[in-house]
N, C-alpha and C positions, 0 to 999 in steps of 0.2 A: 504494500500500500504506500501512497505517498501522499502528503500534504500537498492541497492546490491553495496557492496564494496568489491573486491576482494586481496588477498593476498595469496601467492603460500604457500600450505601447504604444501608441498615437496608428499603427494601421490596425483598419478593420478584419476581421477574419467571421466571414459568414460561415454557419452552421452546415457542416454538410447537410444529402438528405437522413440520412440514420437519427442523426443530432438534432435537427429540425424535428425531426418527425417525434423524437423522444420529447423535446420541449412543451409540444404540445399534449402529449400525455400526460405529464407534469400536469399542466394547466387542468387539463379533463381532470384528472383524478384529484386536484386540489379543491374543484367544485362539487364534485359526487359524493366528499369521504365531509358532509359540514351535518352540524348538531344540532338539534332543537336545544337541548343544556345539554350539559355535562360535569356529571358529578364525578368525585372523587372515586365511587366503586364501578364506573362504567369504566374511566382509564385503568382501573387496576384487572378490568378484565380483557381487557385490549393488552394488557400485560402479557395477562397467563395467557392468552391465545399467541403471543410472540414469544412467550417458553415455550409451550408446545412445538411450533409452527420450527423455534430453533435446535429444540433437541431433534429433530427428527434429522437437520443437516448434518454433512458428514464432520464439519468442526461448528459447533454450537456459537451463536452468536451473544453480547451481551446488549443489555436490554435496560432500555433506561423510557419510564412515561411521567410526564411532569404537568400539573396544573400550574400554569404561571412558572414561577421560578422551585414550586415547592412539587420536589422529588414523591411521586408516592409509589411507584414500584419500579425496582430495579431490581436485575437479577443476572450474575455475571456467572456462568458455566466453569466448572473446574481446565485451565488454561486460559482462561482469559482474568484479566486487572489491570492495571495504569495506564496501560498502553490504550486499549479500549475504551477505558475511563476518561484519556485525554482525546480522544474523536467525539466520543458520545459528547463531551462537553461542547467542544467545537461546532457540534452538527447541533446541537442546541443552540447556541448563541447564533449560529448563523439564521436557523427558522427563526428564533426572537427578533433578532434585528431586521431581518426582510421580509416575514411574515407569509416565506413562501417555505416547500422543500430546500433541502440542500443540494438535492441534484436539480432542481429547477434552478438553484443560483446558480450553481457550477455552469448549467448550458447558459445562462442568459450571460453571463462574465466573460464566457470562451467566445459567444454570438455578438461582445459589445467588441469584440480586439485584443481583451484581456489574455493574456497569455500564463501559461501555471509557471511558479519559481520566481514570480514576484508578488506584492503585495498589498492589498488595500490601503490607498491612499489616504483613508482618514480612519482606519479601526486597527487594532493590535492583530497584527497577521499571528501570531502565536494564540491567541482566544477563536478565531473563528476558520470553520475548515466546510470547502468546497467539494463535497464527494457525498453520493447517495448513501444514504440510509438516517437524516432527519427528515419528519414530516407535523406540519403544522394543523394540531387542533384545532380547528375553529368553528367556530358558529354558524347557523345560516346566516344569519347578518353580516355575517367577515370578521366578527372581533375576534382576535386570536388570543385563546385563551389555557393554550400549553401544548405542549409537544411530544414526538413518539420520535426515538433514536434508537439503534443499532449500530451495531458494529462489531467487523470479525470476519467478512467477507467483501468481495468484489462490491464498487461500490455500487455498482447493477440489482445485484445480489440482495445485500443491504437493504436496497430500496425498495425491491418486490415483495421482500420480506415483509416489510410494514404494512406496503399494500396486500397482501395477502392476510395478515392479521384483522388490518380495518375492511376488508372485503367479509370477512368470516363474523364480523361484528356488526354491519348490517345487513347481513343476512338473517343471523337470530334476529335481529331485532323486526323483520316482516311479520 
């Protein structure tokens, strides 16, 4: 895995079509996965269904669901800790401050000219990290109101993960 930190090289690099075509699934699935409320044991079951959904991988993922800033389920698999712990966090702060996924920032960053191996011109390149597997709680209204991170695999991977979790979460809920 590698940290993406991005910095405007002054040229543009449009998205291929893979990249494009991913961005907008981002977008789609950041509309589809939104909340009438959400309380603190519906994320904690959004949890267990991202323990499950991780143990079953061939190296288990760790798993962090946050209301706001306040942690209520995490759960890291025997071989995972700091390293995990320091993405999870980043893929946090990145949905907090953008209010999107983190593979949604990563593509719009790579689609503005941004290039990876440099660094956000106004935020602590070391606090926020560019790669799938955060995804942003939010309301029907849009107010974003905590987050779902992984981490432990591709950052592809990572991502589907989560959506396969919140896929399986409103499913029950029909």
């Amino acid at each position: 895995m590698e940290f993406y930190y991005f910095k405007n090289t002054g040229s543009a690099q449009m998205l291929d079509h893979a990249q494009n075509a991913q961005l907008l699934l981002c977008k789609e699935q950041e509309a589809k996965y939104r909340f009438e409320e959400l309380r603190q044991q519906d994320i904690c079951q959004i949890g267990e269904y991202l323990k499950e959904i991780s143990m079953k991988q061939e190296k288990p993922v760790a798993v962090e669901a946050a209301l706001g800033n306040f942690v209520v389920f995490r759960f890291y698999p025997e071989g995972r800790g700091i390293y995990e712990e320091t993405w999870i966090s980043g893929k946090r702060n990145t949905v907090t401050a953008f209010g999107i996924s983190s593979k949604h920032a990563m593509l719009k960053m790579i689609d503005k000219g941004l290039k990876p191996g440099h660094s956000f011109s106004d935020l602590d390149p070391g606090r926020f990290v560019l790669s799938g597997g955060g995804f942003p709680l939010k309301l029907k209204n849009g107010l974003l109101v905590g987050s779902l991170c992984v981490s432990g695999l591709h950052n592809d991977v990572d991502h589907n993960l989560v959506i396969e979790a919140l896929d399986r979460y409103f499913q029950q809920m029909k």
